[in-house]
C-alpha positions in Angstrom: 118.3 -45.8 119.9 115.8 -47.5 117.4 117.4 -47.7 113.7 116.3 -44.5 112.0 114.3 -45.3 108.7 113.7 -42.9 105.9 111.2 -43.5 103.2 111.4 -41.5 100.5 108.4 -40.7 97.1 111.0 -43.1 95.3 110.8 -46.1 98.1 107.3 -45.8 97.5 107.4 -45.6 93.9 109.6 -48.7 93.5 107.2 -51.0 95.9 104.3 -50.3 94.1 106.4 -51.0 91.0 106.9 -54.7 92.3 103.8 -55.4 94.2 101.2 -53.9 92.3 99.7 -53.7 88.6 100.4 -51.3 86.1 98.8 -47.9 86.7 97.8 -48.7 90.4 99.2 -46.7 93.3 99.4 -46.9 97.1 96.1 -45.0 98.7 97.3 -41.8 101.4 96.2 -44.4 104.2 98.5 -47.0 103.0 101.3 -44.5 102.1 101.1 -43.2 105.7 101.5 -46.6 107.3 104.2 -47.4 104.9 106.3 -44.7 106.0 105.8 -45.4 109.4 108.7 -46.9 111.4 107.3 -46.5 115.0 105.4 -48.6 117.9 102.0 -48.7 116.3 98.8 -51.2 116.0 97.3 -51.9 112.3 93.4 -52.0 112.1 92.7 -53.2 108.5 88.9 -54.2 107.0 88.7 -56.7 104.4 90.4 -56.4 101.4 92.1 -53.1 102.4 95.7 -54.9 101.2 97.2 -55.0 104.6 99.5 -57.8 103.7 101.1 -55.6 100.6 101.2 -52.6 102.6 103.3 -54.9 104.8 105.1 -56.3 101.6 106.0 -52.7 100.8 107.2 -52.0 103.9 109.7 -55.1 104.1 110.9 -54.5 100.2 111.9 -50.8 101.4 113.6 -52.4 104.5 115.3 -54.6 102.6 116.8 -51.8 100.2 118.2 -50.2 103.7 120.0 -53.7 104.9 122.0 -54.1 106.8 121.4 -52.2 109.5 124.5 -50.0 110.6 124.0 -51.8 114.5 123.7 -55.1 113.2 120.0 -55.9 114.5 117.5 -57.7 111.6 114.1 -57.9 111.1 111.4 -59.7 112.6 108.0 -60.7 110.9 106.1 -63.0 112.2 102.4 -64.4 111.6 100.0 -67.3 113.0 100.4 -69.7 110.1 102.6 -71.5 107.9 100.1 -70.5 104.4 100.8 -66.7 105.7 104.5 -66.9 106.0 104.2 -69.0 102.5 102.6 -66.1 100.9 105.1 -63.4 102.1 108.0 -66.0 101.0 106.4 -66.0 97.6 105.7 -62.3 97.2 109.1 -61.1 98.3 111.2 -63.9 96.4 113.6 -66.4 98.1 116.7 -64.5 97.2 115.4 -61.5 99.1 118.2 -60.4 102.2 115.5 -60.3 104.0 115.0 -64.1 104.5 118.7 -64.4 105.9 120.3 -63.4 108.9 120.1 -61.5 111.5 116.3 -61.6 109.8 113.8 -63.8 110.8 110.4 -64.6 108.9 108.0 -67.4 110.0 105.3 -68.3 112.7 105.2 -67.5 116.2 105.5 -71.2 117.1 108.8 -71.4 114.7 110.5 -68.2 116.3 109.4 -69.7 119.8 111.0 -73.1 119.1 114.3 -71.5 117.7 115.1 -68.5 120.1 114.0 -70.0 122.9 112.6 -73.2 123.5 115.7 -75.1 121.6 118.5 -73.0 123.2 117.4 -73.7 127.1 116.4 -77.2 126.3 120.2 -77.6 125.2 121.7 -75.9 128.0 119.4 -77.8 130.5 119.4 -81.3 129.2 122.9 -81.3 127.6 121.4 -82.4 124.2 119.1 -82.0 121.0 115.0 -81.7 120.8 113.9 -84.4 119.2 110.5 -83.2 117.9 108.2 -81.0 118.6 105.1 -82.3 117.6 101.6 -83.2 119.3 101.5 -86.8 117.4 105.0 -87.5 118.4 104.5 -86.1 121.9 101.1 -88.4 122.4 102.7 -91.3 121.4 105.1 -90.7 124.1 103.0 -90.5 126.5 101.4 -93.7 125.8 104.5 -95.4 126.4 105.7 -93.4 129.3 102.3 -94.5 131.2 103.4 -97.9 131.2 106.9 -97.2 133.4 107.3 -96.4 136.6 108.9 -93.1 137.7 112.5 -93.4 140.0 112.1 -91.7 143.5 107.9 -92.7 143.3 106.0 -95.1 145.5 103.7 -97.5 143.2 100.5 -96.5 144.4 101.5 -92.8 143.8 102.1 -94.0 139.8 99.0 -95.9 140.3 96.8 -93.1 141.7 98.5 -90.5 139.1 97.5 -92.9 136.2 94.2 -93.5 137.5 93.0 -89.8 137.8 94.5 -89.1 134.0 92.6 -91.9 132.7 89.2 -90.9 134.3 89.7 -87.7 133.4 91.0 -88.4 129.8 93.5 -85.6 130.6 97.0 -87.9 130.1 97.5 -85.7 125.8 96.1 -82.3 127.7 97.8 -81.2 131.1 100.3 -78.3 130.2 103.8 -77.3 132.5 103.6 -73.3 133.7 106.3 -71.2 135.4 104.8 -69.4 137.7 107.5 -67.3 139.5 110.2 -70.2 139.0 108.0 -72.6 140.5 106.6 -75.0 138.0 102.8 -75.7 138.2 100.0 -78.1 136.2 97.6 -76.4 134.4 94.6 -77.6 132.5 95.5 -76.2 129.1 97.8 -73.7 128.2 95.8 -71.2 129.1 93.7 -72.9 131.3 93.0 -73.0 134.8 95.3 -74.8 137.6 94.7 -78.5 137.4 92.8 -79.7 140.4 93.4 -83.2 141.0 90.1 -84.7 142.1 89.6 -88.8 142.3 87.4 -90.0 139.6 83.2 -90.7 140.6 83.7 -94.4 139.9 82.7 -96.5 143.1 79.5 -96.0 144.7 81.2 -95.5 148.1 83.1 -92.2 146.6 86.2 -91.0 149.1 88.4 -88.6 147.2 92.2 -88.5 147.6 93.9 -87.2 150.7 95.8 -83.8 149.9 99.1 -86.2 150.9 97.7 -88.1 148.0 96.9 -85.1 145.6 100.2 -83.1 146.4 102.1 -86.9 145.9 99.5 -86.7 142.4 101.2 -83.6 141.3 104.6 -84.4 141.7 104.5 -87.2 139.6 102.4 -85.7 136.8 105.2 -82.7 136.6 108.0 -85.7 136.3 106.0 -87.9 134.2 106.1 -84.6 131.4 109.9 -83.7 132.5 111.2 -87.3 131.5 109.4 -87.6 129.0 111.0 -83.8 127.6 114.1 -85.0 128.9 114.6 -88.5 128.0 112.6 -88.6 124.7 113.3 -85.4 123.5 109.3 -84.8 122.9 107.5 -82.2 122.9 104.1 -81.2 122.5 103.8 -77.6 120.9 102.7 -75.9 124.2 105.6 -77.3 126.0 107.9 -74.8 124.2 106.0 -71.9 125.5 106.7 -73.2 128.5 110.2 -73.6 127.9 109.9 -69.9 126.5 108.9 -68.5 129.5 111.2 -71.0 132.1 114.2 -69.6 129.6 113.2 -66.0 129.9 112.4 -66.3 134.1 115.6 -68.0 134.6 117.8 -65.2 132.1 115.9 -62.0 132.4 118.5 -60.2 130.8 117.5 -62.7 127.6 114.8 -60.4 126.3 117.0 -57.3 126.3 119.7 -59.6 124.1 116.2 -60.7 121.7 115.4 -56.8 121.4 118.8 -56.0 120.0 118.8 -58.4 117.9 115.2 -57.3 116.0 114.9 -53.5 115.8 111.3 -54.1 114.0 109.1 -56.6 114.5 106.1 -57.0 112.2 103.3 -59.6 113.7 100.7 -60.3 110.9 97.3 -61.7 111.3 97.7 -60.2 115.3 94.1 -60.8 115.6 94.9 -65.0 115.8 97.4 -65.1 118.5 96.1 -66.7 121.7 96.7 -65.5 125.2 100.1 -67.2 125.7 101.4 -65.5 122.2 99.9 -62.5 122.7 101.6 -62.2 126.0 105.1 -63.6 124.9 105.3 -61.2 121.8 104.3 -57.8 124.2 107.2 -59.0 127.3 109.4 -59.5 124.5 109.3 -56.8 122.4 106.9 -54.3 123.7 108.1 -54.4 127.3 105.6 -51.8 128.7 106.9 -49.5 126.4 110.6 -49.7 127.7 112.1 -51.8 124.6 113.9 -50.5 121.8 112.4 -52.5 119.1 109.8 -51.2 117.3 106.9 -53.9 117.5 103.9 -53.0 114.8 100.8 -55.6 115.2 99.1 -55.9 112.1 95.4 -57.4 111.6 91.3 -56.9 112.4 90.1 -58.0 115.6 86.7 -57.6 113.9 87.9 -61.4 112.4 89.4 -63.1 115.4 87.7 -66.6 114.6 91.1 -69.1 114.0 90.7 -72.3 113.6 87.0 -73.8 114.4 87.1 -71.4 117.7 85.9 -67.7 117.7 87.6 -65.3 120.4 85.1 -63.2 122.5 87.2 -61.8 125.1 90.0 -60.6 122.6 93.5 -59.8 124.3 94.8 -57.6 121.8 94.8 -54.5 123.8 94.9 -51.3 121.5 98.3 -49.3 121.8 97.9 -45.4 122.5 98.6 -44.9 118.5 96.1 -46.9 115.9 96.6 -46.3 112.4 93.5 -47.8 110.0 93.0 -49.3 106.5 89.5 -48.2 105.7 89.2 -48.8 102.0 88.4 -52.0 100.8 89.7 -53.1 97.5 87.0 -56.4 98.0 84.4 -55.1 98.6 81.7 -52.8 96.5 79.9 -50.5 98.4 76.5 -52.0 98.3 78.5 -54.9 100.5 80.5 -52.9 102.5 77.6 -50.7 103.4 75.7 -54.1 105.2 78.9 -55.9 106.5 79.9 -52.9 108.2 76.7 -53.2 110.7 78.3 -56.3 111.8 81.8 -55.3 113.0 82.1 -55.7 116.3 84.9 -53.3 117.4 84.5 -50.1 115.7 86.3 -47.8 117.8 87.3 -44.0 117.1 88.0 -43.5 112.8 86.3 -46.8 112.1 85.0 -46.7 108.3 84.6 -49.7 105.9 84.6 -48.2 102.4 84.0 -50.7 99.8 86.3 -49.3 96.2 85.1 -52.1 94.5 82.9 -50.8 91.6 80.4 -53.4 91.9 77.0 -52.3 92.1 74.7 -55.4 92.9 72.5 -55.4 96.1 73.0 -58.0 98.2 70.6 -60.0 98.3 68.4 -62.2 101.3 66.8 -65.7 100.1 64.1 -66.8 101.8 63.0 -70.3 102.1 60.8 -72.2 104.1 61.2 -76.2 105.3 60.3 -77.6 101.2 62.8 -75.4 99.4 65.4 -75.8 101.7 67.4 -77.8 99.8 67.0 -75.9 96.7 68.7 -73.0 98.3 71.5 -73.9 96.7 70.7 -74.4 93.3 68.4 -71.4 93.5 71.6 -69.2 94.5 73.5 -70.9 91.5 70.8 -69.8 89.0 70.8 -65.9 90.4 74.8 -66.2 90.0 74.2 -67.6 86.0 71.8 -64.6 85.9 74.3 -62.0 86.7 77.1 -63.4 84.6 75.0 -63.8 81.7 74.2 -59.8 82.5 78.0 -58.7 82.4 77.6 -57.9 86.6 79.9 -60.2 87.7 82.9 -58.6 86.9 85.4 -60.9 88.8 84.1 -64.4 88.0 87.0 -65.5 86.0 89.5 -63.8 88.7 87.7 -65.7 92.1 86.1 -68.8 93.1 82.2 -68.8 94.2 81.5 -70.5 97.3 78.8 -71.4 99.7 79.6 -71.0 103.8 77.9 -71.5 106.9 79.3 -71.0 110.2 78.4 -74.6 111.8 78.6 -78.0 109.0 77.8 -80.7 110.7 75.4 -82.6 113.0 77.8 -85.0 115.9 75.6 -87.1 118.8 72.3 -85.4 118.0 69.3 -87.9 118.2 67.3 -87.3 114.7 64.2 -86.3 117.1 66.7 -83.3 118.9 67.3 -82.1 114.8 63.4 -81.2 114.1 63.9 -77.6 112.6 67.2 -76.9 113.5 69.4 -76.5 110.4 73.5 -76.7 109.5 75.2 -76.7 106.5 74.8 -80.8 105.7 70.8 -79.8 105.5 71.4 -77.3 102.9 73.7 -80.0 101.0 73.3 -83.4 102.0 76.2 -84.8 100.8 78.7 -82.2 102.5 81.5 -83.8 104.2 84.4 -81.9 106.4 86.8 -84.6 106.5 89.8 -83.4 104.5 93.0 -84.8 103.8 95.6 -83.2 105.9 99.7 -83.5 106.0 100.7 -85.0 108.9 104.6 -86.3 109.9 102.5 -89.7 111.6 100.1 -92.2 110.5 98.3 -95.5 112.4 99.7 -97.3 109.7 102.5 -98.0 107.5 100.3 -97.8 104.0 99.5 -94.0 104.7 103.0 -92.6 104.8 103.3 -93.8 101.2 99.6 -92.5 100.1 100.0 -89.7 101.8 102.5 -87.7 100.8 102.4 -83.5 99.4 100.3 -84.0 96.3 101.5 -79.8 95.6 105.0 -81.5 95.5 105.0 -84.6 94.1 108.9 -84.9 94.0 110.4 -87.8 94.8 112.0 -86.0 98.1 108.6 -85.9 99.2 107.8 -89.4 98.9 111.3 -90.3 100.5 110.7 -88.2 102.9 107.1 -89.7 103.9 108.4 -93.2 103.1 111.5 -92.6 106.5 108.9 -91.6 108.6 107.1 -94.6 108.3 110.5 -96.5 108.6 111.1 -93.9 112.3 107.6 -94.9 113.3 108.2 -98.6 112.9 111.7 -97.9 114.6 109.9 -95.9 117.9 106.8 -99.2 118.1 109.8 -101.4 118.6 112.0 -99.1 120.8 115.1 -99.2 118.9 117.0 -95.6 119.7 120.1 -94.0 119.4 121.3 -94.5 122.9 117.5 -93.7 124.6 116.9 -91.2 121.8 114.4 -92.1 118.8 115.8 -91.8 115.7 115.5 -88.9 113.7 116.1 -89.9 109.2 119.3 -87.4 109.7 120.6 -89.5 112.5 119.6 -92.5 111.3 121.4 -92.7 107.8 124.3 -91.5 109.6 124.2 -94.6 111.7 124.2 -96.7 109.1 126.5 -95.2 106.6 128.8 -95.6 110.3 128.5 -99.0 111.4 127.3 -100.6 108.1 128.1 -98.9 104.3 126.4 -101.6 102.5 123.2 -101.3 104.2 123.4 -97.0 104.0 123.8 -97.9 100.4 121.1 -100.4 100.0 118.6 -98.3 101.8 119.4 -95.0 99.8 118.7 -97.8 96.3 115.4 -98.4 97.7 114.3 -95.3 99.1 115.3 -94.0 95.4 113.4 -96.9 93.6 110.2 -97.0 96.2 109.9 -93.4 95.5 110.2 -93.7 91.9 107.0 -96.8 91.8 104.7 -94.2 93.8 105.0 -91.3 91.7 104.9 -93.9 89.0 101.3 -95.1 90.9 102.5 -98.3 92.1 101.9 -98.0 95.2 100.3 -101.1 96.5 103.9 -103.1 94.8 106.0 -100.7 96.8 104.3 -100.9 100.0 104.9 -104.8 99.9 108.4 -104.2 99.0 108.5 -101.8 102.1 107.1 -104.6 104.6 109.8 -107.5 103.7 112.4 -105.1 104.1 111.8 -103.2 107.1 112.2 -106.7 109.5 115.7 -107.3 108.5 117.0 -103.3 108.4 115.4 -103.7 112.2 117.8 -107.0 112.9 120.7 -104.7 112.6 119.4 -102.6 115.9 117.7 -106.0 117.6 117.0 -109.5 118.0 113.7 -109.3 119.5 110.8 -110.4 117.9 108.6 -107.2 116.3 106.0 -105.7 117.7 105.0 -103.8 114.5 103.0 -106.3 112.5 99.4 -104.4 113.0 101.1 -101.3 111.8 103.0 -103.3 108.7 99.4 -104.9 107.8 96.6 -102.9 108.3 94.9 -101.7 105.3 92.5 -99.4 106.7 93.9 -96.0 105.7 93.2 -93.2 108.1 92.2 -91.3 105.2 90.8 -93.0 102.2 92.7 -93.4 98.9 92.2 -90.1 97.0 89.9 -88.9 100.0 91.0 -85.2 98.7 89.6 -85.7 95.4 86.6 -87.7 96.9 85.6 -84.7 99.2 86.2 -82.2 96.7 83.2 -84.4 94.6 81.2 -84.4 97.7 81.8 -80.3 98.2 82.0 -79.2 94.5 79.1 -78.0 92.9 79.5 -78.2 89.2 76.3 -76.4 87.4 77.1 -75.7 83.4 80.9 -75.5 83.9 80.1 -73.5 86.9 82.3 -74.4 90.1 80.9 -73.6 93.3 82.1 -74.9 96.4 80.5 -75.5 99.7 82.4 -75.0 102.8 82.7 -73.7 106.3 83.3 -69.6 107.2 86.3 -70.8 109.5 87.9 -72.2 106.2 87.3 -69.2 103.9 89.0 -66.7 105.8 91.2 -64.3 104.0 90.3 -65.7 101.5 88.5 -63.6 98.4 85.2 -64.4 96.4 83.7 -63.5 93.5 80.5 -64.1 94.9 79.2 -65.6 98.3 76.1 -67.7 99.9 75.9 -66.9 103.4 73.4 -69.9 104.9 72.1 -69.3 108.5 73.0 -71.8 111.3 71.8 -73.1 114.2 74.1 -72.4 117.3 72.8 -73.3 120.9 69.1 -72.1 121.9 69.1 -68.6 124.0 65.4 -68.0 125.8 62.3 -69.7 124.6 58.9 -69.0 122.6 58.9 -66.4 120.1 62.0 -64.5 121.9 63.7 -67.8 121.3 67.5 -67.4 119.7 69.4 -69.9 117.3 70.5 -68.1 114.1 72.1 -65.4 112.9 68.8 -64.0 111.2 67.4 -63.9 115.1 70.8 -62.5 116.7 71.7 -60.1 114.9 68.5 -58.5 113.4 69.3 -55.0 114.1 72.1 -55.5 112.1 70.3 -56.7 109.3 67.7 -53.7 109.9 71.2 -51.4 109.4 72.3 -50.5 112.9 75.8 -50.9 114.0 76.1 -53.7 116.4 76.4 -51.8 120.5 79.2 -54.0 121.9 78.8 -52.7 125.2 75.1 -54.1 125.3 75.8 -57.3 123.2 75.8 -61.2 124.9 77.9 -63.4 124.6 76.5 -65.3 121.8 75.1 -62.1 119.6 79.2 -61.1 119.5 80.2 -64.6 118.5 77.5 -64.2 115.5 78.4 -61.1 114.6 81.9 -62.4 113.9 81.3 -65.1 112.1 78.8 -63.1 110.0 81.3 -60.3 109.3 83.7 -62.6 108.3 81.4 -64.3 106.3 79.9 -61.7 104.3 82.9 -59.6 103.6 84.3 -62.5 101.2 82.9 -61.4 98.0 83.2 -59.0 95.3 80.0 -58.5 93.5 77.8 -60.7 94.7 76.4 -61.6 98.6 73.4 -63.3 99.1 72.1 -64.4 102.6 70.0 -67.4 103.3 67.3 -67.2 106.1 64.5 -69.2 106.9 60.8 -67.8 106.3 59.4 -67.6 110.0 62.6 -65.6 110.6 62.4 -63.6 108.2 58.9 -62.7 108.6 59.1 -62.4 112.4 62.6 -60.3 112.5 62.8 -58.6 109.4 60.1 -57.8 107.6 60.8 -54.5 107.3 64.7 -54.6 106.2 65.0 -52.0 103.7 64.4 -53.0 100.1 66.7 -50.3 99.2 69.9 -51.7 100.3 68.4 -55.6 100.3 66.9 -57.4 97.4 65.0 -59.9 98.9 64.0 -63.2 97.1 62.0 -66.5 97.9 63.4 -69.4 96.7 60.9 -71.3 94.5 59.9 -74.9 95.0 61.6 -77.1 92.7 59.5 -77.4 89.1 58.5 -81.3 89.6 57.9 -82.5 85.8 55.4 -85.5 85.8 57.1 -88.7 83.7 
């Protein structure tokens, strides 16, 4: 029997206490999923507060813990920033964030509960890392050995199709019925082993050859798991699922321990999540758990990638977030046309007491780099008038839905647009964190500039020490090092140096924060040689890695992109950016700029932007998903998550020949459509 959960007027009461501001209350749709403890799906619209209704839910929980059989919670979302924000809402004290609870990604929950364990009890020992850098590097090494129980020339023929393929990072491990197969991706196709097209006289393996190709491909990743302790992300899932076929009785133990499970952001998960989480805890309906998925399939775009054939298969009992807190309803009204799953009791009500039209700025070829500043003057317009109501509260920003132009000859870019020819100086490199660097230099540069602690620079300075450790093979008997097993090594077999190296981590860390950086990485480089003489005699291999300057990211590249896609117009910020990197995320007012995205038919019927996909939409008719391509229902989800950022303000950017071919005769009531002037040129 599922824990029973009561939620009284005063459970309610006391959440919106906590979560929300003074005088504010839940809505009855927000109420009613609050108080609902069963199996149930979650269909929110922008800005409706799903995540706090969540919140609300898990403060009440936590108020009834612990649970009279034991079992914990289980919440669970696609990314680290998501699991951040409910960390931070609920408070780090909160009962909820210890055990039998669990909060974090799928990808954590997968490596802890099941990946870990049946890695332990099948190789006798610890996971390294899971982690595709790690994992890569690995295999790099790995292709140089040859495998026990092989023939050469089956190593040589294996090596050879993954380099003409450029498939040796990519091949993924499946269980299929406890027989383990290669497949292209994780969920990709079976890998077909083919020889590669490069003799003129082409003969293609035998199938002895291609069955003796497979063998050794499944080793090569199996000794590379087993011996190295490396995994690439994927690889747990398939631990996951070899764990689960070899123990069925696993997932009945997993569904005792969670009576709820809460999966935010459901909308994200890819096939092989999607399909973990419903086996686990849905269990055609048979589990005890109660499992509630929580998101808006109408935004499935994660990551640069945007999900057409969604697998998030509705449950017999949907319960709906229809008000949006965002959005006014002059927006809501348009961005509604766009949503691509509407289903029965779909309704996008914008609460936001806005009441500025959106608007649609038309330019031709000469003002199409005064888009921009033409969209910055309308926003200065409608501060100065007291109608932008949230501009100290959010950020404006400009989006598009493709940036940049990569292998296009300049003659193939003649009147096709992206977000670079709005704003030529756009850039999408940005600093990321990252465990491993190409060289020694960037584990000191690049450490959390959030957290500039001197933990974090220690941290990122023993990384760099690990990687020079792994380049010169030095391991803990066949195992790389991890900075845990590494200091304990030390402090064993030789005190002084423990002691030395915890001095200079300490004093290292203490010159970077200080901004000496450049003096501490040359402090770095003399030492590391003789800490490596303790493990070794053999002359380094490292010496590219201990002198290369060339950062993979430049000095202060954060700062230097933020120049490149910062706006700053009288103390106005306004960024320019991609829709992919805006999601959830909350303006207070938005330029939408048209893309180009492939070519669909030719002449006038000719298809490349949103303005020509999605015109009915425009025109204010719902978009028909049953009669929608393939590429109309990519647009439309890109568009609808593009234009439901802001509060007050939306303006869309479309091309004149669109325009005038398309829409023309967009209604003026719910539009206010504007040409952008040519730039005012005065004569010197």
């Amino acid at each position: 029997m599922p824990q029973v959960i009561n939620v009284t007027d005063e459970d309610i009461h006391y959440a919106e206490s906590v979560l929300l501001p003074a005088g504010m209350y839940f809505n009855e749709e927000r109420v009613d999923y609050i108080k609902c403890f069963d199996t149930v799906d979650l269909q929110a619209v922008p800005g409706s507060g799903k995540t706090t209704a969540l919140l609300a839910k898990l403060l009440i929980l936590e108020h009834k813990l612990p649970f009279e059989d034991g079992s914990g919670i289980l919440v669970l979302s696609h990314t680290n920033a998501a699991v951040d924000e409910i960390k931070r809402k609920l408070g780090n004290c909160s009962k909820i964030f210890s055990y039998p609870n669990f909060i974090g990604t799928i990808q954590s929950f997968v490596d802890e509960f099941l990946a870990r364990p049946f890695y332990q009890m099948k190789f006798k020992k610890r996971i390294y890392r899971i982690d595709n850098e790690i994992y890569a590097e690995m295999v790099d090494r790995y292709m140089g050995r040859n495998l026990k129980g092989f023939a050469l020339q089956v190593g040589k023929n294996a090596k050879y199709f993954m380099m003409g393929f450029s498939c040796q990072y990519s091949f993924r491990l499946k269980d299929r019925n406890g027989d383990i197969i290669l497949v292209k991706s994780i969920n990709g196709d079976e890998l077909q082993i083919v020889k590669p097209r490069q003799t003129r006289n082409y003969v293609d393996f035998t199938q002895a050859e291609k069955d003796g190709i497979k063998q050794w491909l499944i080793k090569f990743k199996i000794t590379i798991m087993e011996e190295a302790g490396a995994l690439h992300y994927d690889d747990a899932y398939f631990l996951a699922e070899r764990y689960l076929n070899t123990f069925p009785k696993l997932k009945e133990v997993i569904q005792k321990r969670f009576s709820f499970v809460f999966v935010d952001e459901m909308q994200d998960m890819d096939n092989h999540q999607y399909d973990l989480l419903e086996r686990l805890f849905y269990d055609e309906g048979a589990s005890p758990a109660v499992i509630q998925r929580i998101g808006d399939k109408n935004q499935a775009i994660y990551s640069s990638t945007v999900k057409i054939t969604d697998v998030w298969q509705d449950r017999a009992v949907i319960k709906r977030l229809s008000d949006s807190m965002r959005l006014s309803g002059p927006i809501a009204n348009v961005v509604s046309n766009f949503a691509l799953y509407r289903g029965e009791g779909f309704a996008l009500n914008g609460l936001n007491l806005s009441t500025l039209k959106p608007h649609i700025l038309v330019y031709n070829d000469e003002t199409l780099e005064h888009v921009i500043p033409f969209f910055s003057s309308l926003v200065k317009t409608q501060k100065d008038g007291g109608h932008l109501t949230d501009f100290e509260c959010y950020p404006i920003k400009v989006v598009a839905w493709n940036t940049e132009w990569k292998d296009v000859l300049p003659e193939e870019l003649v009147g096709k647009v992206r977000l670079v020819d709005y704003h030529t100086s756009y850039s999408k490199e940005k600093a990321k964190s990252k465990n491993d660097y190409a060289n020694l230099k960037s584990y000191l540069l690049y450490y959390d500039k959030n957290k500039a602690t001197l933990e974090s620079i220690r941290k990122g300075i023993l990384n760099g020490i690990l990687k020079v450790l792994r380049i010169e093979n030095i391991t803990q008997e066949g195992r790389p090092f991890t900075k845990r097993t590494l200091l304990d090594t030390l402090k064993s077999i030789q005190p002084e140096r423990y002691e030395e190296l915890k001095l200079h981590l300490y004093n290292w860390s203490i010159g970077v924060i200080r901004g000496n950086t450049n003096a501490m990485l040359a402090e770095v480089r003399v030492y590391l040689p003789s800490l490596c003489s303790i493990f070794t005699t053999e002359q380094m291999n490292a010496s590219q890695f201990f002198i290369d300057d060339e950062t993979q990211l430049p000095q202060n590249n954060e700062e230097i992109n933020s120049a490149r896609n910062i706006i700053v117009d009288d103390e106005m910020l306004i960024e320019v950016t991609s829709v992919h990197a805006v999601k959830g995320q909350t303006h207070c007012a938005t330029l939408y700029l048209e893309s180009y995205y492939h070519k669909d038919g030719n002449g006038a019927n000719a298809k490349s932007y949103e303005s020509q996909r999605l015109v009915e939409q425009f025109l204010g008719n719902p978009l028909e998903i049953g009669t929608a391509r393939t590429r109309t229902k990519e647009s439309a989800k890109i568009a609808f998550v593009g234009l439901s950022r802001p509060t007050n303000f939306l303006c869309v950017a479309i091309h004149k020949n669109r325009f005038d071919a398309g829409l023309e005769a967009i209604d003026r009531e719910v539009w206010e459509v504007k040409e952008v002037p040519r730039p005012i040129v005065i004569a010197v």
